[in-house]
BAFI-3210 file (N, C-alpha, C; in Angstrom, 3 decimals, decimal comma, padded with zeros to 6 digits):
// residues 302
n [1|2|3|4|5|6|7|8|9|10|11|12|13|14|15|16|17|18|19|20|21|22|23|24|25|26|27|28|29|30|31|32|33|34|35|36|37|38|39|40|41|42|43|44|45|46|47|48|49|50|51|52|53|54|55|56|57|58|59|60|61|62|63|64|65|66|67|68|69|70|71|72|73|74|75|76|77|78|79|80|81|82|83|84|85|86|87|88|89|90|91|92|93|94|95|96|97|98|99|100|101|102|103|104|105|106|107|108|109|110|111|112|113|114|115|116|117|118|119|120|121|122|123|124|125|126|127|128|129|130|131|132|133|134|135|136|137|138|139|140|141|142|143|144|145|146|147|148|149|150|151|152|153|154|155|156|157|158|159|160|161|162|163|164|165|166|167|168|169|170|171|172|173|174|175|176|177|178|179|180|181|182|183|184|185|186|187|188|189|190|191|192|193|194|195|196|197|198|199|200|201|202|203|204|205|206|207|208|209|210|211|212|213|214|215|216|217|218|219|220|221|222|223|224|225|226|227|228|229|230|231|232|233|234|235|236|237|238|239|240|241|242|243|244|245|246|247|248|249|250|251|252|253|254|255|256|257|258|259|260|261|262|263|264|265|266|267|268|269|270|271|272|273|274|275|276|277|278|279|280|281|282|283|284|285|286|287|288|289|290|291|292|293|294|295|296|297|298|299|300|301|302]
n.u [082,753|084,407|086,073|088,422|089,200|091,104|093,565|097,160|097,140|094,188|092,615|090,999|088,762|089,036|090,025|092,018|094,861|094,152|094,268|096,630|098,518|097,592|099,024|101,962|101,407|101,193|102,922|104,730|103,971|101,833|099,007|095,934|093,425|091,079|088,505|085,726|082,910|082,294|081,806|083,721|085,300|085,187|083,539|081,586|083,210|084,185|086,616|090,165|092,522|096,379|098,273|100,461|100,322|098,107|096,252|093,350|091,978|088,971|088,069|086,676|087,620|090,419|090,374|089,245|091,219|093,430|092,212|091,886|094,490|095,716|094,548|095,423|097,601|097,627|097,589|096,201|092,416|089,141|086,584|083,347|082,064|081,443|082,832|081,940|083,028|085,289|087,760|090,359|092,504|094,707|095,936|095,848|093,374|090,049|087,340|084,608|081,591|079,214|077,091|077,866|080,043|082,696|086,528|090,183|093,328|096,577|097,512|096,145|094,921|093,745|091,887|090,291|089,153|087,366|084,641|082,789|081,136|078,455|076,957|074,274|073,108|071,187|071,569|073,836|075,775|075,101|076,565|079,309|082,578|082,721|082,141|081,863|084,725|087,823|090,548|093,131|095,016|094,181|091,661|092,165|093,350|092,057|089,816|090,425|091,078|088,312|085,333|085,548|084,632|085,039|084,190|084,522|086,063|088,361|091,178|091,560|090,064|091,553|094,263|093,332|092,439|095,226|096,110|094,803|094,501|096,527|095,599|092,989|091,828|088,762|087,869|086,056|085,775|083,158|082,109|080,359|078,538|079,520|082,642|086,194|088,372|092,183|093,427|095,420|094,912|093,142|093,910|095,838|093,681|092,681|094,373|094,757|092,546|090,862|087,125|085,309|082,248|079,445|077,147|074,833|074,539|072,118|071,559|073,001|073,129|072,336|073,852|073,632|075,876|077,214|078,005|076,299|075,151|075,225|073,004|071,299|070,166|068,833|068,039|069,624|072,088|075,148|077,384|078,732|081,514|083,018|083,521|085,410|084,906|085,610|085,831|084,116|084,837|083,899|085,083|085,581|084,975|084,366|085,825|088,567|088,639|087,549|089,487|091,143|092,748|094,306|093,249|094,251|094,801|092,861|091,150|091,976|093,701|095,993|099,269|102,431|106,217|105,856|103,698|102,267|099,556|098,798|098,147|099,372|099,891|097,755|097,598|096,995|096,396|095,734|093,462|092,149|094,014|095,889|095,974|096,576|094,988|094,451|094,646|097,509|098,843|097,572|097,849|100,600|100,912|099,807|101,588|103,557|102,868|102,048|104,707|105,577|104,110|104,826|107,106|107,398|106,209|107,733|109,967|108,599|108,958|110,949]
n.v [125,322|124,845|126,648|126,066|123,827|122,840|120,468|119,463|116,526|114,098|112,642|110,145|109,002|109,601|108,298|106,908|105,510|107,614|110,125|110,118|109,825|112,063|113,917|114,038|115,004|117,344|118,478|118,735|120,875|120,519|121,011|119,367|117,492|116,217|113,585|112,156|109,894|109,768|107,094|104,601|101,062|100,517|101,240|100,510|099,432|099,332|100,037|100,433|098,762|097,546|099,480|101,764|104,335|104,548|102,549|101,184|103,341|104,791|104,284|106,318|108,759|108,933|109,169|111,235|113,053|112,322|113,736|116,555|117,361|116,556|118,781|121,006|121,655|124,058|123,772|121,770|120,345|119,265|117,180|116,293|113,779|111,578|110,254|109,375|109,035|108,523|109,734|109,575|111,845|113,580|115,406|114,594|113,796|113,533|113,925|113,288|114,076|112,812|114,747|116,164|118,117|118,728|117,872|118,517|116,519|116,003|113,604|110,775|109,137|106,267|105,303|103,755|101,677|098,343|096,490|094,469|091,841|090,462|087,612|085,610|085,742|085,555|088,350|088,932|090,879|093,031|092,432|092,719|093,710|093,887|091,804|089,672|089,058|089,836|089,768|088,165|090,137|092,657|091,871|090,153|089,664|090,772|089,087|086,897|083,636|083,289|081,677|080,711|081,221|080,454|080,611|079,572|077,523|074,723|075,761|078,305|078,428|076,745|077,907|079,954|078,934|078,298|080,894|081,799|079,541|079,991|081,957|081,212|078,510|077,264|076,697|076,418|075,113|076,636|075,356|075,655|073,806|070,894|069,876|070,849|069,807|068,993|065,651|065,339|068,621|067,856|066,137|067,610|069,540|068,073|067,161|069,584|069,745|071,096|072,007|070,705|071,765|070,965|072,035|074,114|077,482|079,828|081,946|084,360|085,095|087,764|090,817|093,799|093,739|092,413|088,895|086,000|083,745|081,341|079,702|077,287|075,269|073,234|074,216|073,894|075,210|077,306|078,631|081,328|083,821|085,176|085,090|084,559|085,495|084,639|086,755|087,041|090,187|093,172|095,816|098,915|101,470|101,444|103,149|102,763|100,218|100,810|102,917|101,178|099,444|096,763|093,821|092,012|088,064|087,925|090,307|092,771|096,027|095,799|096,585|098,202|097,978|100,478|101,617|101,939|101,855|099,191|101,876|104,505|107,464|106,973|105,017|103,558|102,945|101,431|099,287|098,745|097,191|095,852|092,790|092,764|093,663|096,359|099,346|100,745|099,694|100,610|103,706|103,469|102,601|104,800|106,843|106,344|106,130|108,774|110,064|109,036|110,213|113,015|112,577|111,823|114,151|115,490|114,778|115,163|117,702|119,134]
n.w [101,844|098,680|096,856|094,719|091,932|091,030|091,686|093,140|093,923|094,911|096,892|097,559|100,278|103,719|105,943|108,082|105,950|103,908|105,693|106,739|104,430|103,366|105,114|104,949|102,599|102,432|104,140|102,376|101,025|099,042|097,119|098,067|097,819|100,160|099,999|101,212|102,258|104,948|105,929|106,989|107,588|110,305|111,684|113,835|115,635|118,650|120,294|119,299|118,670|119,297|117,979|119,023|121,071|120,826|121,821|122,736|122,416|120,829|117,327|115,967|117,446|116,892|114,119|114,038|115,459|113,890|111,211|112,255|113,161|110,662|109,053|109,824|108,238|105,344|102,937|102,489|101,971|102,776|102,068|102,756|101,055|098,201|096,006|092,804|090,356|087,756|085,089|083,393|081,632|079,747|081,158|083,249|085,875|086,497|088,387|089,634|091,805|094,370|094,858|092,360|092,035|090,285|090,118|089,420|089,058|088,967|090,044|091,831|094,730|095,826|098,995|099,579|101,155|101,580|101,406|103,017|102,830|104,686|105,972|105,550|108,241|111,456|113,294|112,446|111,455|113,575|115,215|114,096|114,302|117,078|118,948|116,757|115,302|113,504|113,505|115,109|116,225|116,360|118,352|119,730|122,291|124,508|124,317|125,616|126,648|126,881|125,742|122,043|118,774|115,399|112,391|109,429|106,896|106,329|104,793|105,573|108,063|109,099|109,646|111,198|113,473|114,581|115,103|117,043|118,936|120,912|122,807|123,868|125,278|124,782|122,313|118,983|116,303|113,744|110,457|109,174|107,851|105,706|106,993|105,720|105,550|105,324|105,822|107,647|108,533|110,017|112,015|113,668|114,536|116,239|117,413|119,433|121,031|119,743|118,665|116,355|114,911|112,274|111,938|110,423|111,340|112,138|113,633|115,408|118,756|120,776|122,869|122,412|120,195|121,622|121,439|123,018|122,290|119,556|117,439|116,081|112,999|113,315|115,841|117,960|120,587|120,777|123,268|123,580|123,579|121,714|118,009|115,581|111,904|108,586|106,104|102,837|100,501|098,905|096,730|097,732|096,456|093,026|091,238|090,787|089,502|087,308|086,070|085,315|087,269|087,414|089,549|092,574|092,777|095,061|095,314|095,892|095,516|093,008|093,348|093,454|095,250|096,054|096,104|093,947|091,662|088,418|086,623|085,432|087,652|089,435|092,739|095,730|099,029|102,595|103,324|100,937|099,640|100,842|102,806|105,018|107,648|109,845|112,028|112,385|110,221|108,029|108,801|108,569|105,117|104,438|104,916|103,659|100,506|100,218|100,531|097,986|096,029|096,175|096,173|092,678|091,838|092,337|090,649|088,080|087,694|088,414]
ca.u [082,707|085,758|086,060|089,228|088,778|092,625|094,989|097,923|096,843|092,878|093,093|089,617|088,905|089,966|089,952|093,818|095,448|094,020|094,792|098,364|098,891|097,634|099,749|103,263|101,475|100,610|104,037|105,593|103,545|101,120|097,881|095,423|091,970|090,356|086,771|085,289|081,848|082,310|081,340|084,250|084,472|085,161|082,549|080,693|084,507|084,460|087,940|091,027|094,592|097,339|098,204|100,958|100,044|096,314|095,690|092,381|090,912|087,773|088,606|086,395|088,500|091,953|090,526|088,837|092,238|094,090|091,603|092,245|095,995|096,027|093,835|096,108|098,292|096,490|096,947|094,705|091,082|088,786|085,024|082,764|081,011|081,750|084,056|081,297|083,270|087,070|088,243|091,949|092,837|096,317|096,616|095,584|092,644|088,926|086,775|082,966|081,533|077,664|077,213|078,256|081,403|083,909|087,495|091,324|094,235|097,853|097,214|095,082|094,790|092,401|092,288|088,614|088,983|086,427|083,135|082,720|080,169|077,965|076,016|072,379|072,714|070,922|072,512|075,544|075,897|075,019|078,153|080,619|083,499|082,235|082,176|082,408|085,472|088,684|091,471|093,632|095,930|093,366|090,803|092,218|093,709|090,356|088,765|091,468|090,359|086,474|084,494|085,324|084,597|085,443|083,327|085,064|086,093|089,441|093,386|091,183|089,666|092,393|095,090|092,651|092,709|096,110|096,380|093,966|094,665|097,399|094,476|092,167|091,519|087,945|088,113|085,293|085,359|082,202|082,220|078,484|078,024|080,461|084,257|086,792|089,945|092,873|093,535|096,689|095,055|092,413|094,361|096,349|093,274|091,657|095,550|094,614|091,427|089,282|086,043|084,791|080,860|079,191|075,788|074,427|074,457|071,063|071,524|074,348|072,068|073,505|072,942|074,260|076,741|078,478|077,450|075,505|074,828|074,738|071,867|071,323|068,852|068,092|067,269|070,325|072,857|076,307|077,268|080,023|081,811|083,439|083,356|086,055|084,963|086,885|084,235|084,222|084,486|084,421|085,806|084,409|084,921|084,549|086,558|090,064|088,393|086,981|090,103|091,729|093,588|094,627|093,090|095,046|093,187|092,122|090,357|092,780|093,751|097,498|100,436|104,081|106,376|105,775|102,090|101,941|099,015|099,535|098,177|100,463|099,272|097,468|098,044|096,237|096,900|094,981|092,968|091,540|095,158|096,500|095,297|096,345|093,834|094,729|094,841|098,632|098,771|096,696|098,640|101,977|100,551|099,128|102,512|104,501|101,748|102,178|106,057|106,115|103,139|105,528|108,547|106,986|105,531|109,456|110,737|108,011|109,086|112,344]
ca.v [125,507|124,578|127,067|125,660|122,693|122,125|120,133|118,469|115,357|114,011|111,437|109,430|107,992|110,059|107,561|106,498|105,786|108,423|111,361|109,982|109,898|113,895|114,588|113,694|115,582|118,534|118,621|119,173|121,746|120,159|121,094|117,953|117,642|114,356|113,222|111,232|110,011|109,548|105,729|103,899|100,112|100,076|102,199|100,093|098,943|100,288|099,952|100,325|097,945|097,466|100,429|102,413|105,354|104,688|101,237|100,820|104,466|104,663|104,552|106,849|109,296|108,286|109,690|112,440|113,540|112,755|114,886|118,088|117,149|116,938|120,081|122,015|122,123|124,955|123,693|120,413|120,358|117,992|117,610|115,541|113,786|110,213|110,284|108,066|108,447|109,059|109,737|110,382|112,747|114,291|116,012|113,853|112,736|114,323|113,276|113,526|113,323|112,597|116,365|117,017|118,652|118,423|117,864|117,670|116,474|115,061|111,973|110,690|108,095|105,544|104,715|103,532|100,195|097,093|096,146|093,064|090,952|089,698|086,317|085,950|085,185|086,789|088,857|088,651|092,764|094,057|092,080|092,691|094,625|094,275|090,660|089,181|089,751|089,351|089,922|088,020|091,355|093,791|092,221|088,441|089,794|090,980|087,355|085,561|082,504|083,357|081,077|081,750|080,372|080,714|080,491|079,834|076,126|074,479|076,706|079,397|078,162|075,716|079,172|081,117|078,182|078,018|081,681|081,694|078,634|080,433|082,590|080,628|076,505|077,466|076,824|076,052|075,796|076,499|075,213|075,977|072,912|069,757|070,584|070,473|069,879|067,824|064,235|066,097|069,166|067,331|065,579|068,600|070,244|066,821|067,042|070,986|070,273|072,003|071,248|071,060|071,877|070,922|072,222|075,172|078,727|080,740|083,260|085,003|085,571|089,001|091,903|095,347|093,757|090,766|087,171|085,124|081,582|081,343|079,530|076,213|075,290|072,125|074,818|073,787|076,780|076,827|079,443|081,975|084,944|085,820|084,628|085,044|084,978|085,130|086,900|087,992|091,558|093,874|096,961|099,850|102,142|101,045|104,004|101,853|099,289|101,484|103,575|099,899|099,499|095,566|093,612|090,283|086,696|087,912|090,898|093,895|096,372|095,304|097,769|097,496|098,356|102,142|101,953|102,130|100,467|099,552|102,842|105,813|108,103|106,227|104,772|103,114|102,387|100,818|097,881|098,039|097,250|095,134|091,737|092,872|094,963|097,440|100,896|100,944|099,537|101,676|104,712|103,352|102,605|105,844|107,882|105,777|106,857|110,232|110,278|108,209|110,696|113,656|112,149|111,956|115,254|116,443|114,392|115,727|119,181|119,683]
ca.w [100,380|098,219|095,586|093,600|091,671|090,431|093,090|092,696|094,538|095,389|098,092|098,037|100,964|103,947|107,292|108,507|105,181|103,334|106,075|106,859|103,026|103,146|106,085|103,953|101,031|103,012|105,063|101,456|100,822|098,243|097,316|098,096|098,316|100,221|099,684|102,213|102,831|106,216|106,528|107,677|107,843|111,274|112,605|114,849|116,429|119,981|120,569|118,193|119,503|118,719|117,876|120,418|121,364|120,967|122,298|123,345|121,833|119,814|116,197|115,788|118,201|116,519|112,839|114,264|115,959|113,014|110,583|113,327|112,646|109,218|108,068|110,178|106,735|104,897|101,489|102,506|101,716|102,967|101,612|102,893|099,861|097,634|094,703|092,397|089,307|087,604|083,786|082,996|080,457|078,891|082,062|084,936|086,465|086,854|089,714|090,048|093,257|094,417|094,573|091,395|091,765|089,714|090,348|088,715|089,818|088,508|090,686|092,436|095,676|096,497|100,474|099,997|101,683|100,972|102,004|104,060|102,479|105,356|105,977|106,011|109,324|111,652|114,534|111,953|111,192|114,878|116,015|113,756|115,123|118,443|119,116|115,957|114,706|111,639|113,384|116,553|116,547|116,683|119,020|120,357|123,878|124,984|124,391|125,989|127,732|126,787|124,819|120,772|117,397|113,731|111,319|108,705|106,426|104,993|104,968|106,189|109,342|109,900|109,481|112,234|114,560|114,835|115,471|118,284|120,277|122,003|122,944|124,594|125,161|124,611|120,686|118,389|114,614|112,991|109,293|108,403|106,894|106,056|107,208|104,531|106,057|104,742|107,078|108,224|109,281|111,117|112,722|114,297|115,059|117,095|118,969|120,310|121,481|119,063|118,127|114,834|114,410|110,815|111,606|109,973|112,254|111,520|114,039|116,515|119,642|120,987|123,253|122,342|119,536|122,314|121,327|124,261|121,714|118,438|117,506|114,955|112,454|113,777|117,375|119,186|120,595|121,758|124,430|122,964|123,723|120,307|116,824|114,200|110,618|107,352|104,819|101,462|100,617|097,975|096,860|098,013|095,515|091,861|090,439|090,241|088,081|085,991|085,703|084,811|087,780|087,977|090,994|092,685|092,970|096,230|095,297|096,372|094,335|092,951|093,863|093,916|096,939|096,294|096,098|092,812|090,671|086,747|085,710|085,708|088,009|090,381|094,015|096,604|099,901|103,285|103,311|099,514|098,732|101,839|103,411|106,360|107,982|110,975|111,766|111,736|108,646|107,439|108,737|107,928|104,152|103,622|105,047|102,312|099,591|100,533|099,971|096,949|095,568|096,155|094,639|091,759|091,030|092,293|089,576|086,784|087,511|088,895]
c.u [084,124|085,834|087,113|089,048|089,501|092,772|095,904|097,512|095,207|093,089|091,013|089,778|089,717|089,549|091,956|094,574|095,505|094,474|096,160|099,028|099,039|098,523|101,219|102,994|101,581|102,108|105,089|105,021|103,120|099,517|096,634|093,921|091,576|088,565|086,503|083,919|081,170|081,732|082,911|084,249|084,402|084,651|081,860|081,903|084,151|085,216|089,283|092,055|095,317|098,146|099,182|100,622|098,372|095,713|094,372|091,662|089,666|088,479|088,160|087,331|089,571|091,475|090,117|090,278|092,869|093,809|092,234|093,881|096,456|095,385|094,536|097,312|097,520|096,784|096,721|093,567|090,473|086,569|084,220|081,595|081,435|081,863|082,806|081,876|084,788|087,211|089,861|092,191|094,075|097,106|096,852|094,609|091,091|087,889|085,670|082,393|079,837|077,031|076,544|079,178|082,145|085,298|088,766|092,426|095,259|097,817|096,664|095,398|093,949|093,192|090,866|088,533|088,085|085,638|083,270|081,155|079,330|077,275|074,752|072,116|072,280|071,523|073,769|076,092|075,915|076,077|079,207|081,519|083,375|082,765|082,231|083,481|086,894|090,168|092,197|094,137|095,447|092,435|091,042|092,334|092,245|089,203|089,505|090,975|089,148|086,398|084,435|085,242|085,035|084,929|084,251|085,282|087,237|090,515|092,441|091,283|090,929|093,771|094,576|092,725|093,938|096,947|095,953|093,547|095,581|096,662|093,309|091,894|090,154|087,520|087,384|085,230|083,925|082,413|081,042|078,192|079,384|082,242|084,998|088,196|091,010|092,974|094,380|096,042|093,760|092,472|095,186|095,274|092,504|092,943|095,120|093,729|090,282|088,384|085,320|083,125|080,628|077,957|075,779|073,873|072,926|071,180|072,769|073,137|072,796|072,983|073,760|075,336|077,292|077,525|076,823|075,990|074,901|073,934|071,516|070,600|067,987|067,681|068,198|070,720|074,105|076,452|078,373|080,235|082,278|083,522|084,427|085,846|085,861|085,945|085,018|084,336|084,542|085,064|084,763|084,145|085,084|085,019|088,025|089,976|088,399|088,211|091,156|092,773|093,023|094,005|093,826|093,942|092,275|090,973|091,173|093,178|095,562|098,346|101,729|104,637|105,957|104,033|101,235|100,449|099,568|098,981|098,871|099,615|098,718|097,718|096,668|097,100|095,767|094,486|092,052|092,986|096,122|095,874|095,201|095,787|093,878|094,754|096,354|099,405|098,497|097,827|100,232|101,874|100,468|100,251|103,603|103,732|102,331|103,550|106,266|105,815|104,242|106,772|107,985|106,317|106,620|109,957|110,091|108,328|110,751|113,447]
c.v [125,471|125,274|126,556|124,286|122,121|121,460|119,247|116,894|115,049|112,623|110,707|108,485|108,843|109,810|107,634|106,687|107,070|109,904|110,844|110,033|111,722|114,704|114,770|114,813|117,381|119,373|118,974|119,990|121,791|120,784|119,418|118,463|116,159|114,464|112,471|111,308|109,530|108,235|104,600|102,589|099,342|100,971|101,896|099,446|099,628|100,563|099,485|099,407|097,735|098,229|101,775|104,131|105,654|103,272|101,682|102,752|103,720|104,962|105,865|108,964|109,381|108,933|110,944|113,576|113,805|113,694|116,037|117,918|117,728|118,276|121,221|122,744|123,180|124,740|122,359|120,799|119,327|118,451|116,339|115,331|112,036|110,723|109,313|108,031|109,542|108,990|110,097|110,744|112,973|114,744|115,273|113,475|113,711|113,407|113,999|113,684|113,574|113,718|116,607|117,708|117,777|118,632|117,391|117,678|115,931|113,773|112,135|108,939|107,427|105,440|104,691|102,448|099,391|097,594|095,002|092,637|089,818|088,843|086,345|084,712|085,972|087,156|089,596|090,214|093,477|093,651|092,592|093,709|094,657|092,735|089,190|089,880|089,052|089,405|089,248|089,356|092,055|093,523|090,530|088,589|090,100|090,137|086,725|085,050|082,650|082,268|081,288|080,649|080,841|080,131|080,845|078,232|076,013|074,935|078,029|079,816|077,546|077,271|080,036|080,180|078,338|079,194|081,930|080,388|079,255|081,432|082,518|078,794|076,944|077,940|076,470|076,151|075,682|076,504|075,557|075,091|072,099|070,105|069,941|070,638|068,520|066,666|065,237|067,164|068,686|066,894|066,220|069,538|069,546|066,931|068,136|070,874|070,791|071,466|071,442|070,749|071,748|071,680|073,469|076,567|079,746|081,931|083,607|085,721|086,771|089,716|093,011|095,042|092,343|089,924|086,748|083,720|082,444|079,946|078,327|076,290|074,441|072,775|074,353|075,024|076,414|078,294|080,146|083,541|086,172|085,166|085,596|084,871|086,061|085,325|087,359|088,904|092,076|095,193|097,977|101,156|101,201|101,571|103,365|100,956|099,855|102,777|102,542|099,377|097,576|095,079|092,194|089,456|087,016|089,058|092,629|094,454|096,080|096,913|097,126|097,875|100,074|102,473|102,032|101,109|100,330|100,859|104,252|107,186|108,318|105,219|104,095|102,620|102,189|099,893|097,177|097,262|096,414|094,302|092,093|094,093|095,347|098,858|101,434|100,773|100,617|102,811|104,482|103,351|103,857|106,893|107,414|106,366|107,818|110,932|109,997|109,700|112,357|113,846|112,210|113,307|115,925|116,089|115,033|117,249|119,670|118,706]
c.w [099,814|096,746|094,187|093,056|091,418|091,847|092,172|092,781|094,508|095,481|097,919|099,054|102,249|105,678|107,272|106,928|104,646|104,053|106,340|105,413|102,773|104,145|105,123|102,854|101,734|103,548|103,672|100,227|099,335|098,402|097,302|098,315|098,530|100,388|100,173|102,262|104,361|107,126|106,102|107,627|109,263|112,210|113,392|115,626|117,622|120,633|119,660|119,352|118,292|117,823|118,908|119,695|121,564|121,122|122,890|122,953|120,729|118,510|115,503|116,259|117,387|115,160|113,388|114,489|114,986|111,593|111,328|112,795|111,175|108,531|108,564|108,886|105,699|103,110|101,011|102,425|102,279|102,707|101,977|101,589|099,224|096,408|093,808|090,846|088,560|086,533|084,251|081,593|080,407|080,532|082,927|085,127|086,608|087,682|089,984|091,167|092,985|094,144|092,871|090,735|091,069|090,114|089,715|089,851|088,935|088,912|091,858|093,595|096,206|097,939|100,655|100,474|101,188|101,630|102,396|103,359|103,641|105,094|106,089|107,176|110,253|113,004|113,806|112,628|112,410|115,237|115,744|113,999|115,951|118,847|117,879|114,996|113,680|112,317|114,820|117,106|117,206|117,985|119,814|122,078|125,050|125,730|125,057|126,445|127,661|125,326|123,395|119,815|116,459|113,106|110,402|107,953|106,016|105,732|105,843|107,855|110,341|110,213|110,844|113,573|115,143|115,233|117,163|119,217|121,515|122,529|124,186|124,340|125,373|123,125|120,069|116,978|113,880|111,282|108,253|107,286|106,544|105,770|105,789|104,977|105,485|106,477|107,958|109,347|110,227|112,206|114,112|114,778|116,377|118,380|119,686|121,007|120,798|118,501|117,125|115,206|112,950|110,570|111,473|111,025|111,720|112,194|115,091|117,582|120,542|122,093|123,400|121,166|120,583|122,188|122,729|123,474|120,247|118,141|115,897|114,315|112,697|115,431|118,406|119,402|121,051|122,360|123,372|123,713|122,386|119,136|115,536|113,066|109,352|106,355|103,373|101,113|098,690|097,367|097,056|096,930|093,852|090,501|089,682|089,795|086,972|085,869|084,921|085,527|088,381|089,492|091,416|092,771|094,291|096,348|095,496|095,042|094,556|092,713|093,875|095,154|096,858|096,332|094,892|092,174|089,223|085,872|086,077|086,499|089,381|091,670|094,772|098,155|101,205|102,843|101,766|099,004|099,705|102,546|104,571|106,788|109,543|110,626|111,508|111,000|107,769|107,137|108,017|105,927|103,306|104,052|103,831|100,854|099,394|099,838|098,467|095,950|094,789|095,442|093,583|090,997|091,051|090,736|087,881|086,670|088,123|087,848]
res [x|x|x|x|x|x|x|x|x|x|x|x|x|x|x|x|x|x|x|x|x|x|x|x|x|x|x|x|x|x|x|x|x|x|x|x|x|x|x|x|x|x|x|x|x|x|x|x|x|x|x|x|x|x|x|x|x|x|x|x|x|x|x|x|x|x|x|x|x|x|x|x|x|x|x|x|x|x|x|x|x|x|x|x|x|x|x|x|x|x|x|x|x|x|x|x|x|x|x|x|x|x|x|x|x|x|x|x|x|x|x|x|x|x|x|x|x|x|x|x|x|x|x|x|x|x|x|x|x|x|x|x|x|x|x|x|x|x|x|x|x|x|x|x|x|x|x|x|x|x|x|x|x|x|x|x|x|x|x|x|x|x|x|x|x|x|x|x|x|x|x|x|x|x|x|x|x|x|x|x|x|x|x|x|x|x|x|x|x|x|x|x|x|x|x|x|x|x|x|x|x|x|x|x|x|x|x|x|x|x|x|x|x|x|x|x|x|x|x|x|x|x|x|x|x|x|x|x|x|x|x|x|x|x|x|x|x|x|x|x|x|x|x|x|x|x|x|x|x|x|x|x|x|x|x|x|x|x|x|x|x|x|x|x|x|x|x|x|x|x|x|x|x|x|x|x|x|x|x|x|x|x|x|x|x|x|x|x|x|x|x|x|x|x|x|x|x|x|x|x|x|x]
***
């Protein structure tokens, strides 16, 4: 039960960014409160990398730890619940949650990451993070030399190829329908070896989350081990629109180097707010946050 309703800070969103953001706030002896609804977007991952000190942990493990970490500060809060809506007033910021509760703060931090917009393909969703996956960094060493594709078309596909040839000579681009590559990069992808597919994917044939085939419409299959695709996403929270916080062409919410967005007040950091998507991103993101967050309430009062 969280009887106070003031804080200085309220962190939404409280995976990697969001508790390394409260650690900084906490360590300078801030009051914070984070709001989490405890869904993650890498909750079906079964192994975090790249990452020292926690290569190859459960991600799940790695927040858990760093929650126990961070609440050790005793003027952090943490409430399990979803932030579903934000005004700013004279003072600062008021924050709804599913509940009911109410909440203020001077400023306030998104670290609600996206949503991944899956395919209506089927298998897609049981894979992803497991065997289909977004990232060489995070999950390429693993696959090495196994059987992989990319689903994906164009700067995209041709950009992911060229990450993951040094990877494996077992390269497949799936385009899901007719490739769109310039002469040029066709031509550089026909020198590597790789093989461009046009035909349409209906299903990812799986067992437990790892690929076997994925599976045609015309009923062929090709054999696979992993599958990289480049999806769509969206934001996961829809509070930093509706507080009027700028987004780039890509969908992220826009920040400067301090974290800042364009409304005074406001912050974001992790993967709603960075292309690149890791956990030590993440953390590094949300310990910069944290500082900036601080400076700033030094400077309004001292």
């Amino acid at each position: 039960m969280i009887d106070n309703k003031n804080f200085e800070v309220i962190i939404i969103g409280g995976s990697y960014a969001g508790l390394s953001a409260a650690m900084a706030l906490g360590r300078s002896l801030r009051s914070v409160l984070i709001i989490d609804s405890g869904l993650p977007c890498n909750r079906q991952t079964p192994h975090s990398h790249n990452f020292i000190t926690h290569d190859g942990d459960k991600p799940s493990e790695i927040a858990e730890k760093a929650k126990a970490d961070v609440l050790k500060y005793n003027t952090i809060s943490f409430l399990n619940d979803s932030a579903i809506n934000g005004k700013k007033d004279e003072d600062g910021f008021i924050i709804t949650t599913q509940s009911g509760k109410e909440f203020y703060a001077k400023k306030v931090i998104f670290a609600t990451g996206i949503s991944d917009t899956m395919p209506e393909i089927k298998g897609f969703a049981a894979c992803w993070g497991i065997s289909v996956i977004h990232c060489p960094y995070c999950h390429g060493y693993e696959f090495r030399g196994k059987h992989t594709g990319i689903l994906a078309n164009g700067a995209s596909a041709f950009h992911l190829a060229s990450m993951v040839d040094n990877l494996t000579d077992k390269l497949t681009i799936y385009t899901n329908g007719k490739a769109d590559f310039t002469e040029e990069q066709t031509i550089k992808i026909k020198q590597h070896n790789i093989a461009i597919i046009e035909a349409t994917i209906t299903e990812v044939e799986h067992q437990n989350g790892l690929i076997k085939n994925v599976i045609f419409s015309n009923g062929t299959s090709n054999p696979l081990d992993a599958l990289y695709a480049s999806l769509p996403f969206t934001q996961h929270s829809v509070i930093p629109e509706s507080l009027g916080c700028e987004l780039t062409e890509h969908g992220h919410i826009k920040i400067n180097l301090f974290q800042e967005t364009n409304i005074n007040g406001v912050f974001a950091c992790g993967d709603n707010s960075n292309m690149m998507r890791s956990v030590a991103l993440a953390v590094s993101s949300g310990n910069v946050t944290g500082a900036v967050v601080n400076g700033r309430l030094v400077e309004e009062k001292f």
